[in-house]
C-alpha positions in Angstrom: 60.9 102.6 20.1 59.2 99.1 21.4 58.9 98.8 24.9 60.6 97.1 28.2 57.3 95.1 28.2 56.3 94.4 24.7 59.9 92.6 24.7 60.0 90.9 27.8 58.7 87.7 28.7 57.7 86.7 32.3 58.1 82.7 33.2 56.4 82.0 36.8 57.8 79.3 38.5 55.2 78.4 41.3 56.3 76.3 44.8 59.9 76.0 43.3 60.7 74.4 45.8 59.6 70.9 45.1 62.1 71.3 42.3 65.5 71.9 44.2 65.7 67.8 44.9 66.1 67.0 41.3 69.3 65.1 40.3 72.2 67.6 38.3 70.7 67.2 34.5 67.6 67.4 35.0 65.4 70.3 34.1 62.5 72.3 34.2 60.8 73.7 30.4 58.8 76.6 30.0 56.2 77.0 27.3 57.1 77.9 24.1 56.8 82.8 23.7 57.1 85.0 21.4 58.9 87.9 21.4 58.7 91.0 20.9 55.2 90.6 21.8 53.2 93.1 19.5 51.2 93.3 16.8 52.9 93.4 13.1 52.1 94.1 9.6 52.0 91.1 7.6 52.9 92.7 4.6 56.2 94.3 6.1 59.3 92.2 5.0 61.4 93.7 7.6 63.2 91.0 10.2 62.8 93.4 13.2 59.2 93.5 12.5 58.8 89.8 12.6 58.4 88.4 16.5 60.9 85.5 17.3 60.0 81.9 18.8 61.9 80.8 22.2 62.1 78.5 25.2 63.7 78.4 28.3 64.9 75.2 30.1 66.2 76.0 34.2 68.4 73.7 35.8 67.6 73.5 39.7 71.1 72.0 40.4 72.8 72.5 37.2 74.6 70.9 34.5 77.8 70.5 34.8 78.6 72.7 37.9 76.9 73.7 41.2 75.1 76.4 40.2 72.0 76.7 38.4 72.1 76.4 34.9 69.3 78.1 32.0 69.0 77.3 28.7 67.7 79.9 26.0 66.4 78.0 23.2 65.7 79.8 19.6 63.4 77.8 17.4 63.4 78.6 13.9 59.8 80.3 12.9 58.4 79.7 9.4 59.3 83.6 8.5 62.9 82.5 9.2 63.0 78.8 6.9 60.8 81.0 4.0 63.5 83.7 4.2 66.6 81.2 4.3 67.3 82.7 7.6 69.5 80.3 9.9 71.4 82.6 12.0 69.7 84.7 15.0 71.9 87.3 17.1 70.5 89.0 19.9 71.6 90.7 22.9 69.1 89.9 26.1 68.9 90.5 29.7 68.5 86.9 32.0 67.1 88.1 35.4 65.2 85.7 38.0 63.9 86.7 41.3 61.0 85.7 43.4 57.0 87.1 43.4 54.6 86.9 46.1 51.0 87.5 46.0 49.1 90.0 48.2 45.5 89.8 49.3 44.2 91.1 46.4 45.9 88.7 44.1 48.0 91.0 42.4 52.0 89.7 41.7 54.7 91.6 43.4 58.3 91.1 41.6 62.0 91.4 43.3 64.6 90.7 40.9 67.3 89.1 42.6 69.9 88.5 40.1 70.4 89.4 36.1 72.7 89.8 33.8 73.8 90.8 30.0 74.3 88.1 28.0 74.7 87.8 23.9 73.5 84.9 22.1 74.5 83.4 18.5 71.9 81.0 17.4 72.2 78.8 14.2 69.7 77.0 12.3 71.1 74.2 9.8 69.3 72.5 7.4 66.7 69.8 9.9 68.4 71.6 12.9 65.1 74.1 13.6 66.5 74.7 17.9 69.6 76.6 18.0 70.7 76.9 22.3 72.8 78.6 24.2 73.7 77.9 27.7 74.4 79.8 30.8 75.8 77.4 33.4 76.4 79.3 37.6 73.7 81.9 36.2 72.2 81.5 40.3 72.9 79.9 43.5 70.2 78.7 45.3 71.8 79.9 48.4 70.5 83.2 47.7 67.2 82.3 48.3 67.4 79.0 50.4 69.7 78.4 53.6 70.7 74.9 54.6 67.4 75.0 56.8 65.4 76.5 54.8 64.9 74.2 52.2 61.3 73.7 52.8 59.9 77.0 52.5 57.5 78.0 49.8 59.0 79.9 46.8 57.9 81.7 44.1 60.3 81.4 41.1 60.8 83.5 38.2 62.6 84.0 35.2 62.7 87.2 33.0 64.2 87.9 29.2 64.2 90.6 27.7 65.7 91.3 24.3 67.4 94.5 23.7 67.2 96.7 20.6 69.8 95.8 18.4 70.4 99.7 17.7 70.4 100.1 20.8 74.1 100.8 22.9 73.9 99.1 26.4 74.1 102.1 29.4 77.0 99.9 30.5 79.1 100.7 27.5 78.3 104.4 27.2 81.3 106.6 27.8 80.1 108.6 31.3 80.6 111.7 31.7 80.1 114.3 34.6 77.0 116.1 33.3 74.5 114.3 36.7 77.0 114.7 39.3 76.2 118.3 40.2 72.7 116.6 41.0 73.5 113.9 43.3 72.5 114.0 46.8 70.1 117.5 45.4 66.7 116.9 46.5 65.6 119.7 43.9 63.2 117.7 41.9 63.7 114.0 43.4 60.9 111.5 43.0 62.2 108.4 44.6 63.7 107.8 47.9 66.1 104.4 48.7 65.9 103.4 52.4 68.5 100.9 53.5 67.9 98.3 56.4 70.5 100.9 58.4 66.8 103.2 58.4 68.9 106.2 56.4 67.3 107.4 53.4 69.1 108.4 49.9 67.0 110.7 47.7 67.1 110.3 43.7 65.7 111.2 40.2 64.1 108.6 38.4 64.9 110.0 34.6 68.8 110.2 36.0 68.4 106.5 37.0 66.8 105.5 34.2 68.6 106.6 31.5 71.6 105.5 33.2 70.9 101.8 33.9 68.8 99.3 32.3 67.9 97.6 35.8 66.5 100.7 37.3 64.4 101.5 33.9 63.1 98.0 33.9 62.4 98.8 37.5 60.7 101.7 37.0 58.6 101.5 33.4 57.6 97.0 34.1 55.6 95.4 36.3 58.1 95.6 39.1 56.1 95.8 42.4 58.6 99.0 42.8 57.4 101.4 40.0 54.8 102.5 41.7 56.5 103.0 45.0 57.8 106.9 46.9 59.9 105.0 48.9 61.9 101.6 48.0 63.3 99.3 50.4 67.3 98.3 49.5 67.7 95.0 51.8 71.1 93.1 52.7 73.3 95.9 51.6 74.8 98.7 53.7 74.8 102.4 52.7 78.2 103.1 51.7 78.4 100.4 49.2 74.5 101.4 47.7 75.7 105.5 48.1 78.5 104.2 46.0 76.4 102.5 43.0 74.2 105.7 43.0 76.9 108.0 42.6 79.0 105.9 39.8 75.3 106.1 38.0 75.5 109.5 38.0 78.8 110.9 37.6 80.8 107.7 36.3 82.9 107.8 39.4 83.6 105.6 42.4 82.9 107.0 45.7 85.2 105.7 48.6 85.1 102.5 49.5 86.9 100.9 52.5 86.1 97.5 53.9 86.3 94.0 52.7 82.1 94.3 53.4 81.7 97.3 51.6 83.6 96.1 48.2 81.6 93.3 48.0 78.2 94.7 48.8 79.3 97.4 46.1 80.2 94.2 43.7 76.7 92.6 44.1 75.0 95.1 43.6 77.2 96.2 40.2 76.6 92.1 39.2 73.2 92.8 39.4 72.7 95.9 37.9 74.7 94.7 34.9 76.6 97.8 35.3 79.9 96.2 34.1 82.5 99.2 33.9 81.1 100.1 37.6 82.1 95.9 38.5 86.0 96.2 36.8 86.1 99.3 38.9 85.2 97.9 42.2 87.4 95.0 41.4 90.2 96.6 40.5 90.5 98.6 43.7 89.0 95.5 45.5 91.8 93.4 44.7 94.4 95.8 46.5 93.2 94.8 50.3 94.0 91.1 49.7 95.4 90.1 53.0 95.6 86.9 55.5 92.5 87.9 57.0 90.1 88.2 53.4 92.3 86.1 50.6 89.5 82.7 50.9 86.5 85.1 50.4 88.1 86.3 47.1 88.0 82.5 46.2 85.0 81.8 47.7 83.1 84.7 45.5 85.2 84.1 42.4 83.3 80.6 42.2 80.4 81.9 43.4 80.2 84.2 40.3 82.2 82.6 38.0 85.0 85.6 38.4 88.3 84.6 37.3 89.4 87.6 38.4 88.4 87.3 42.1 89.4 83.7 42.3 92.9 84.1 40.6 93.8 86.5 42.9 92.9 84.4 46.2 94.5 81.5 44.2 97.5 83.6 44.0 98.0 85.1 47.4 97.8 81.2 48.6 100.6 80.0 46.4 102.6 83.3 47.7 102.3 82.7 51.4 101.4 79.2 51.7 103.0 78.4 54.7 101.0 81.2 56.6 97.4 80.0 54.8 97.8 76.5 54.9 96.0 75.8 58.2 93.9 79.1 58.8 90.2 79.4 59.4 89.9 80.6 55.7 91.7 77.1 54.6 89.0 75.7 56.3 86.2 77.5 54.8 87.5 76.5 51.4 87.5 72.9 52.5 84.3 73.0 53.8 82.5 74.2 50.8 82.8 70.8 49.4 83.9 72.5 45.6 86.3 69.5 44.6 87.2 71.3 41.4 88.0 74.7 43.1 90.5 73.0 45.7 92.0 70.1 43.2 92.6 74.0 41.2 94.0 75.7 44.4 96.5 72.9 45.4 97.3 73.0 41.6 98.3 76.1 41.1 99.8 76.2 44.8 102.8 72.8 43.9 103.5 74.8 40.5 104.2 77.6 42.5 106.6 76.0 45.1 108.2 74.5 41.9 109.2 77.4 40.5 110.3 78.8 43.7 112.9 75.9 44.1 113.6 76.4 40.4 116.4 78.7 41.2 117.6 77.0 44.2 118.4 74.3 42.9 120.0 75.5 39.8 122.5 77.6 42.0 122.7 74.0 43.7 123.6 72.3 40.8 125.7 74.8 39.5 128.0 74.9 42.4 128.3 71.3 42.4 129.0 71.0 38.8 131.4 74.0 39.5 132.7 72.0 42.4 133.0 68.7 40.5 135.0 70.3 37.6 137.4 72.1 40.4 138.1 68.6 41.5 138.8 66.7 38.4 141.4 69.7 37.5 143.1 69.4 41.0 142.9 65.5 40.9 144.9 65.7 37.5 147.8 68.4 38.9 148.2 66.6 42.2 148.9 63.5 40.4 151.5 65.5 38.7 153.0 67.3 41.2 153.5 64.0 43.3 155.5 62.1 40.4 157.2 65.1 40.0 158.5 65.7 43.6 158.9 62.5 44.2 161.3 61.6 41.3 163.4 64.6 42.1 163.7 63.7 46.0 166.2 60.7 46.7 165.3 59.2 49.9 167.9 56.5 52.0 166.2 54.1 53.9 168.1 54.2 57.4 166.7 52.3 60.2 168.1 54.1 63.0 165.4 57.0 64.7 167.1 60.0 63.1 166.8 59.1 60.1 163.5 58.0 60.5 162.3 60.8 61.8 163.9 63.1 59.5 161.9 61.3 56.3 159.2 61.8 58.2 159.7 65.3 58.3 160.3 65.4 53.9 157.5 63.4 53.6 155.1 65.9 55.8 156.7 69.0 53.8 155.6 67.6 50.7 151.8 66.8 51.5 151.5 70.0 53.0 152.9 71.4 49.6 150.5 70.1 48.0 147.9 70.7 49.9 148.6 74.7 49.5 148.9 73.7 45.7 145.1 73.0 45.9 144.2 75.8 48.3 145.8 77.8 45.9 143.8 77.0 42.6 
């Protein structure tokens, strides 16, 4: 089986950031790697034992959105044009995260963000560079604040192409077989200490042949592999108990607070453990309230989660009038995403549409009802007036008896017909 290394590649941004002023577009290139990198038999005609040629291009401030953007670039090698070759599948991990160096020169590596992603690449005839792009793959807010943007950082990016036998951990029906062993210190080589000081022992093999990130972690040049102790910052304990015990029994432990489901959710983003992320979101999405519903938004654009964001989206539209002009309104405003509010107002006006729909129809329903109740009344009164008044002979007198008796006739027939109409 080839290695984590042998089919990883490593590209070391230096002082990144002088790059973070560049305009949207612009980008940075890495040089031109190999991989798997190993040695091969020349005379073996087999594609898996043939290294491929790529490049990576980073976009500090993106392409067409906010977020970084990276390009993965496949150039066609001459093994591929001698063979006829012009398509290239692969499944890879993108991860980037920052390095320091120590005193004695040596490169320490935190991963920060990765993810799973599967590329189609196609060579056609004098088309030799087949890309694929990956546009909000990081926000530089994780590692710059608004007044940080001066400090020095160490950039890097990290592929690594997966087996193509191989099933991603993620996919992999869990079962119950590890849970037994969770929290058992009986044989545990590796301790997690969260910034809270408590300490959560665990098994290395279990971790490992659970989760890609922690055997990357544990078998690369991760300053971590050689560590007793690891240090888990800007998480709490419940939500990084909870990833632990989903890696070893499938399940998801308890979780509570609005903090909690999203500490749990970054966590499962970066770990690329997927069916771990549908099952924080799905019991996630059933605290949605007055107090949370922006932060769903907020998070959804974040990580280019439809999920998350539709669901915000949605509890706006449904109680507008409460959300309208509340702190998370605000918050939304704020963040200066055009798109995301153009999308939230949007969706919100359809939605008080169709809520008026039916209004309106029962509206003009009863007036049309109304309208045709009048037309038929109109037409009887006409008819009941010529009638009663060709059967009624009235004398013209011009003393005050008289007058005042055709008064009275004439006020007994309006008020017949009047109850004529009631009537109807």
């Amino acid at each position: 089986m080839t290695s984590e290394i042998a089919n990883t590649f490593v590209w070391e941004i230096g002082n990144f950031q002088k790059w973070i002023k560049v305009s949207k577009g612009e980008c940075i290139n890495s040089q031109k790697f190999w991989l798997p990198q190993r040695s091969f038999e020349i005379n073996n005609d087999q594609v898996c034992n043939h290294p491929t040629l790529w490049e990576l291009s980073l976009y500090p401030n993106g392409i067409s959105s906010k977020g970084m953007s990276l390009c993965v670039h496949a150039i066609q090698t001459k093994y591929e044009k001698e063979k006829g070759i012009s398509t290239r599948r692969k499944q890879f991990i993108l991860g980037i995260g920052e390095y320091d160096i120590s005193q004695l020169l040596t490169k320490r590596k935190a991963v920060i963000r990765q993810s799973e992603k599967y590329g189609n690449f196609t060579f056609n005839g004098s088309k030799t560079i087949s890309s694929n792009r990956y546009d909000n793959f990081f926000s530089l807010d994780y590692i710059f604040s608004r007044n940080e943007k001066a400090k020095v950082v160490n950039l890097f990016v990290q592929v690594t192409i997966l087996e193509e036998k191989s099933i991603p951990v993620d996919r992999i029906k869990f079962d119950n077989k590890y849970e037994d062993c969770f929290g058992d210190d009986s044989f545990s080589d590796i301790e997690f200490e969260l910034d809270c000081g408590s300490r959560i022992k665990a098994h290395r093999v279990i971790l490992s042949s659970s989760s890609s990130y922690f055997k990357i972690m544990f078998s690369s040049q991760w300053k971590e592999r050689d560590m007793d102790v690891v240090p888990i910052r800007e998480t709490n304990y419940t939500s990084f108990r909870a990833i632990l015990y989903f890696i070893y029994s499938g399940k998801l432990l308890g979780l509570e607070s609005f903090d909690e489901f999203e500490h749990a959710f970054k966590l499962a983003d970066m770990m690329m453990l997927k069916n771990l992320n549908k099952l924080v979101i799905n019991e996630w999405l059933k605290i949605v309230d007055n107090e949370n519903w922006h932060k769903f938004i907020l998070l959804g654009w974040k990580y280019n989660n439809n999920l998350l964001k539709n669901t915000g989206l949605e509890y706006a539209a449904d109680h507008w009038e409460k959300v309208k002009k509340d702190d998370g309104m605000l918050q939304l405003i704020a963040s200066n995403n055009i798109e995301g509010i153009e999308e939230l107002f949007y969706i919100t006006n359809k939605r008080l549409e169709m809520s008026n729909v039916g209004i309106i129809l029962e509206r003009q329903r009863k007036q049309s009802k109304t309208q045709k109740q009048s037309m038929k009344k109109k037409s009887k009164y006409k008819e009941y007036i010529e009638r009663e008044y060709r059967a009624c002979d009235y004398i013209e007198v011009n003393d005050d008896v008289n007058g005042f008796m055709l008064n009275e006739l004439s006020y007994c027939t309006e008020k017949t017909i009047i109850d004529l109409e009631d009537s109807e």
